[in-house]
VOGU-3710 file (C-alpha; in Angstrom, 3 decimals, decimal comma):
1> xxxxxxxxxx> -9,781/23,897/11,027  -8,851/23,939/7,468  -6,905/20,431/5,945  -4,689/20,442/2,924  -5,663/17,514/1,720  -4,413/18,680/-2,068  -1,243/17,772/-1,551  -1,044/13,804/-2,581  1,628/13,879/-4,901  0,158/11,751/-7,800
11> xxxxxxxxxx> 1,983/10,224/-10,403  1,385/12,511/-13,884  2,829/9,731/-15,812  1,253/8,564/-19,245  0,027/4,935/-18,674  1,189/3,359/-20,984  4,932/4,913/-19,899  4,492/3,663/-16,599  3,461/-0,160/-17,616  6,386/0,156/-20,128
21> xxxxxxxxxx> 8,567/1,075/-16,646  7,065/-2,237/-14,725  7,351/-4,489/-18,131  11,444/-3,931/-17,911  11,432/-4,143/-14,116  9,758/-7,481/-14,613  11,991/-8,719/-17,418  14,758/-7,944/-15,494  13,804/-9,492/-11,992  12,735/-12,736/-13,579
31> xxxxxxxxxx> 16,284/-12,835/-14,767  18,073/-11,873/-12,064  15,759/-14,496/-10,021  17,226/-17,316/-12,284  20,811/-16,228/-12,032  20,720/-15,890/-8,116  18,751/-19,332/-7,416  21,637/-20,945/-9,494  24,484/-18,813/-8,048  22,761/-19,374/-4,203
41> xxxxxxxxxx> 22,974/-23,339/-5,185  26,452/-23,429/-6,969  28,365/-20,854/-4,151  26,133/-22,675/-0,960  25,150/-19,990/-0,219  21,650/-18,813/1,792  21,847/-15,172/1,795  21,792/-15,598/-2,099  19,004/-17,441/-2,337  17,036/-15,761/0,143
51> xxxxxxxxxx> 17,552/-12,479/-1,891  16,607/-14,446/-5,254  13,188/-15,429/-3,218  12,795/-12,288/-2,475  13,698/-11,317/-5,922  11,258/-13,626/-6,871  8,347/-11,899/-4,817  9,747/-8,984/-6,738  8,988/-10,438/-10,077  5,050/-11,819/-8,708
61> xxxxxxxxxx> 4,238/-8,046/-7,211  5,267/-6,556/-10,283  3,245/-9,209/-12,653  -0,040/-8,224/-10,069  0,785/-4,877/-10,123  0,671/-4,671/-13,728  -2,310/-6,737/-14,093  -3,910/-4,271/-11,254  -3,162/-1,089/-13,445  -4,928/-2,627/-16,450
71> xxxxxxxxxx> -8,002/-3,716/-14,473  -8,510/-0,565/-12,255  -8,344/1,820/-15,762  -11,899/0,303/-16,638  -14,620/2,514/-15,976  -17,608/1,449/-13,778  -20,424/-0,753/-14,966  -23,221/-2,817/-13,482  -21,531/-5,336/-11,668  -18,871/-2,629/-10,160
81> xxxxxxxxxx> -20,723/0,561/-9,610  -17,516/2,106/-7,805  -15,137/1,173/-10,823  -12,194/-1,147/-10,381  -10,129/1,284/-8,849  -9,568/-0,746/-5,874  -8,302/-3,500/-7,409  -5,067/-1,817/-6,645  -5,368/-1,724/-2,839  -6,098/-5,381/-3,332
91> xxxxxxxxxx> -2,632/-5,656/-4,972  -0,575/-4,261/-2,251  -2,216/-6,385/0,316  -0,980/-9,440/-1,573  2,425/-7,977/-1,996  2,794/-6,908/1,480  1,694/-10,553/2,821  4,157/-12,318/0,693  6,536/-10,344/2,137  5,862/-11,226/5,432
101> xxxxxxxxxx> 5,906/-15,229/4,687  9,135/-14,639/2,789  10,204/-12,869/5,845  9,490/-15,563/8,094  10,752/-18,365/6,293  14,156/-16,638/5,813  14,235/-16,575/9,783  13,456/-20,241/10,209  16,034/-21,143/7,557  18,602/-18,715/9,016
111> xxxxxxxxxx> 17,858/-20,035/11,998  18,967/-23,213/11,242  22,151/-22,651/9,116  23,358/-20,631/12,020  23,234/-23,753/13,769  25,672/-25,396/11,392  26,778/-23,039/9,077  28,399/-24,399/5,658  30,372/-24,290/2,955  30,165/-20,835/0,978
121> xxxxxxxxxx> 31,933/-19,506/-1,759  32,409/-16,107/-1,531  33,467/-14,997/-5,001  30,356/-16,111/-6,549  28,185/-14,661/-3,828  29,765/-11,411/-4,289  29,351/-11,210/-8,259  26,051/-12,338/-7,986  24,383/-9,932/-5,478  26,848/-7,148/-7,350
131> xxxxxxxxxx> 24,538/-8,047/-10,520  21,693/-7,874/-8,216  22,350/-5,146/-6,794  22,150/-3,133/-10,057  18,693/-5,096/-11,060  17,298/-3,717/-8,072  18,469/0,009/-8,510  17,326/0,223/-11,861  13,575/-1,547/-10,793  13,546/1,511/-7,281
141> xxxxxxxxxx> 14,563/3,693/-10,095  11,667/2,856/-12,674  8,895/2,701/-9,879  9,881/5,464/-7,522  8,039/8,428/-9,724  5,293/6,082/-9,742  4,855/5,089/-5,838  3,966/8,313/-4,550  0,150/8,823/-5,197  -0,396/4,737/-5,424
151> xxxxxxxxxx> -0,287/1,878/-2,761  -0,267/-1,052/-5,591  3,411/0,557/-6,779  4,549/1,637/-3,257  4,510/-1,725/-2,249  6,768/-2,181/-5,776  9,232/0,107/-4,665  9,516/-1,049/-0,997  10,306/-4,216/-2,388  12,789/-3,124/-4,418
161> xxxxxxxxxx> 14,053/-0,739/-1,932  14,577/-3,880/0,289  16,248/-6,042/-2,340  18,658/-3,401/-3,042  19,573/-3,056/0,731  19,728/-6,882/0,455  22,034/-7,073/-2,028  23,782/-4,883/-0,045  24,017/-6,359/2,380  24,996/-10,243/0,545
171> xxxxxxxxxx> 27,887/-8,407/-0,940  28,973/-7,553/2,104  28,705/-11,038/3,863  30,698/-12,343/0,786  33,697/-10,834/0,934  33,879/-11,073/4,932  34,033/-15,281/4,349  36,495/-14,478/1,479  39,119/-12,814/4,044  38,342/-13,941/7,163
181> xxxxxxxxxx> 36,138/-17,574/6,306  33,608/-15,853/8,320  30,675/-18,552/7,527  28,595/-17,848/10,110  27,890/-14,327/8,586  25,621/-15,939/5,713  22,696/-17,096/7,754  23,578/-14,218/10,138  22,825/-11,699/7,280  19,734/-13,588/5,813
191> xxxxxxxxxx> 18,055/-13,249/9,116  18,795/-9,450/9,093  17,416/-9,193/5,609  14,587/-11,334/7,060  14,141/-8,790/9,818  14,081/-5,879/7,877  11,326/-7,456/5,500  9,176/-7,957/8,163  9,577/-4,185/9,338  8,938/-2,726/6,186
201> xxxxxxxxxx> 5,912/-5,276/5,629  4,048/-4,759/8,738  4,829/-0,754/8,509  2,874/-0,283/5,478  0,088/-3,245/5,176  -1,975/-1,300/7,587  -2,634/1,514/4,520  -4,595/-0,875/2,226  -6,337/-3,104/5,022  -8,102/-0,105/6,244
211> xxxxxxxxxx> -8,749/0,716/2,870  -10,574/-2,683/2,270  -11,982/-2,095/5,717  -13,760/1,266/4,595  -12,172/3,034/7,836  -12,034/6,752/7,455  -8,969/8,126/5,604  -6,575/8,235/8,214  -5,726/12,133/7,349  -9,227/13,396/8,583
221> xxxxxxxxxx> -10,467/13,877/11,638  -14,595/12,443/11,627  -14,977/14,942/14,565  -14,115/17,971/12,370  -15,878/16,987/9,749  -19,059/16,633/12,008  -18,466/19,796/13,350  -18,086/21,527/10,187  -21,269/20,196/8,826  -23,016/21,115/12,521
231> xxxxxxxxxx> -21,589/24,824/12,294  -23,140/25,341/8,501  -26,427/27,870/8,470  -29,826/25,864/8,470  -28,455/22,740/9,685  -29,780/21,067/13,155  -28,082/18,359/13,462  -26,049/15,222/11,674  -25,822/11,484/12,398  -25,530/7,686/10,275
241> xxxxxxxxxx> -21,803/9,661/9,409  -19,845/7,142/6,726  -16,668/8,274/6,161  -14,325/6,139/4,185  -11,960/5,592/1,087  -13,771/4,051/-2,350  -10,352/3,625/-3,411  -6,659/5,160/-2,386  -6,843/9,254/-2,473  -10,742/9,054/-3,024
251> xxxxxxxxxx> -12,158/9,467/0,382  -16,221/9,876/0,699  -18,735/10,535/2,716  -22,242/9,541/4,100  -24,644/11,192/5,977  -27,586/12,497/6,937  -28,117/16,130/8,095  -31,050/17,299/9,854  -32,552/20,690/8,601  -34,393/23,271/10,686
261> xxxxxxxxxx> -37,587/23,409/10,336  -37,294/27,187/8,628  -34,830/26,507/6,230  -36,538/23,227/4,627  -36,908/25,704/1,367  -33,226/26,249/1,467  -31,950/22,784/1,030  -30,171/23,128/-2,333  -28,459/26,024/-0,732  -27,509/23,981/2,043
271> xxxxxxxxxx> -26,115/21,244/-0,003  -24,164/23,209/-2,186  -22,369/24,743/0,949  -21,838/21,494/2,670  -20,610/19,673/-0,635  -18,344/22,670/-1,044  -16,887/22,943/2,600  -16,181/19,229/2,533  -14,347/19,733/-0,645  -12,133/22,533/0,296
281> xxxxxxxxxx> -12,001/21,519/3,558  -11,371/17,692/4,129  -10,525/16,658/0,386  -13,695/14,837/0,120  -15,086/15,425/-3,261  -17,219/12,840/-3,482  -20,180/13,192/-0,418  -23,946/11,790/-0,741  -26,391/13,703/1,498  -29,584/12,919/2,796
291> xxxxxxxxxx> -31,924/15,483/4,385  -34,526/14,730/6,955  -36,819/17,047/9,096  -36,174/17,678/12,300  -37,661/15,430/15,050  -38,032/13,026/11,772  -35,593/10,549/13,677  -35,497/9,817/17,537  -32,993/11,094/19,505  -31,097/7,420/20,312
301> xxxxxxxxxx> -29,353/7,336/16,308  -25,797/6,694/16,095  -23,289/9,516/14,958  -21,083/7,224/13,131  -22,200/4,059/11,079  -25,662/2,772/10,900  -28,372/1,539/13,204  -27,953/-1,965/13,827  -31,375/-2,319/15,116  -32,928/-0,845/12,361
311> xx> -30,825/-3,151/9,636  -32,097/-6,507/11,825
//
C-alpha cells in the first residue's frame, strides 16, 4: 500500500530568522516572568504566580531550544557519526517534563489554598495576566511557523499555547473576586491551569521518548515494509528488520534480505529497487542493506531486532 510520507510540513525558515523569532520570545518571557512573580506577591495572588512559573518554564524551553538549534546545525564528525540532529528531541523531552512537575506542583499548591483561600487583589491580577496575555500571543505567534516539522519548537509553542489559555483564564478569575469577592476561584483556576498542563504534557512527550527509544516511526507500518521488501523480484526472504528514527522526520532502516540463489548476480539491481521502493513508499530515505545467500542463516532468526543469542 503506498504511504505519503512527503507531507511533513517543515519549517522553510532561514535560521538565523527563526533564532532571531526565539531571541524576542525569550526577552520577552523573562520579563513578563519578573513582572508576574512581583504582581502574584503584591495582589496575593496564586493563579499569578503559577502562570509566571509557568512563564518561567517558558523562558528555560526557549533558552534550550535555542541552544538545541545551534548544536543540531553541526554536521557529523567522529564522536557523533549521526550528526547532532537529535539534540533536539532531547530538548522537548526536557521541556515536556518540566511541564509536568510544574503541573503537579500547581495542584498541590492549589490544593491547599483551596483549603483556606486568601486575600487577592483583583485589579492587579487582572492587569497583570492582561500584559501576559499579550507576551504569550506574540511568543505562539513567533514559534507557530516554526513547530510544524520540529518537536524541540512544538513543545515551544504548546507552552505558549498553554500560557496564553492561562492568562486567560487568570483574567478571568480576577475580575470574578473584583465583583463578587469570589476568592475561592484563584486556587480553583490554578488547579485547572495545572490540569490542562498535565494534558498537554503527557499528550505529546510520547513523540520524542520513542524517538530516543529508536521505536519505528509511528507513521509506518514494519509489516508493510516487510512485505514490500518480500514481494520485490530476486528476494527470498528478510529478517534482523531495524526500523527507527535517527532524528525527528528521518526514519531508517536495517536489514538483511536474503537473495535467491539465481539472482546473486543481480544484487545491485536488487538494491537499487529496494532503496527506491522504501523511498517512495515509506519515506525512508536513508536504508542500509545487507545481502546474504540463502540457507546462509538458520531458519530460528528474528524478523525484527537482533539475535540476542548471537550478541551474548
Amino acid at each position: 500500500m503506498p504511504h505519503d510520507h512527503h507531507g511533513h510540513s517543515h519549517a522553510h525558515l532561514d535560521p538565523s530568522n527563526g533564532d532571531r523569532r526565539v531571541a524576542i520570545a525569550i526577552c520577552a518571557n523573562g520579563l513578563l516572568t519578573v513582572a508576574q512573580i512581583i504582581g502574584g506577591i503584591f495582589a496575593g495572588s496564586l493563579a499569578l504566580i503559577a502562570d509566571a512559573l509557568h512563564n518561567f518554564s517558558d523562558m528555560a524551553a526557549l533558552v534550550i531550544a535555542f541552544a538545541a538549534r545551534k548544536i543540531a546545525r553541526r554536521p557529523a564528525d567522529e564522536r557523533m557519526t549521526f550528526g547532532y540532529g537529535r539534540i533536539e528531541t532531547v530538548a522537548a523531552l526536557i521541556n515536556y517534563t518540566t511541564l509536568i512537575v510544574i503541573g503537579l506542583y500547581l495542584i498541590y499548591e492549589g490544593g491547599m489554598r483551596l483549603i483556606e483561600p486568601p486575600e487577592v487583589k483583583g485589579w492587579t491580577v487582572v492587569i497583570i495576566a492582561g500584559l501576559a496575555l499579550v507576551v504569550d500571543a506574540l511568543t505562539a505567534t513567533l514559534t507557530y511557523s516554526m513547530q510544524k516539522g520540529s518537536q524541540n519548537i512544538r513543545a515551544l509553542f504548546l507552552h505558549n499555547l498553554s500560557d496564553a489559555l492561562a492568562s486567560v483564564a487568570v483574567i478571568v478569575g480576577g475580575t470574578l473576586i473584583i465583583l463578587y469577592d469570589m476568592r475561592w476561584v484563584d486556587p480553583a483556576i490554578t488547579i485547572g491551569i495545572a490540569i490542562y498542563i498535565l494534558y498537554l504534557a503527557f499528550a505529546e512527550i510520547g513523540a520524542p521518548i520513542r524517538t530516543l527509544m529508536l521505536a519505528s516511526p509511528p507513521e509506518i507500518d514494519g509489516g508493510e515494509v516487510v512485505a514490500a521488501i518480500r514481494q520485490t523480484n530476486g528476494v527470498k526472504d528478510v529478517h534482523h528488520v531495524h526500523l527507527w528514527q535517527m532524528e525527528e522526520n528521518s526514519p531508517a532502516l536495517d536489514a538483511h534480505v536474503v537473495v535467491e540463489d539465481d539472482a546473486w548476480s543481480q544484487l545491485e539491481r536488487i538494491k537499487a529497487e529496494l532503496k527506491m521502493r522504501a523511498g517512495t513508499e515509506f519515506g525512508i530515505n536513508h536504508a542500509t542493506l545487507e545481502f546474504e545467500r540463502n540457507g546462509i542463516c538458520d531458519g530460528d532468526v528474528p524478523l525484527f531486532g537482533h539475535d540476542k543469542r548471537r550478541s551474548s
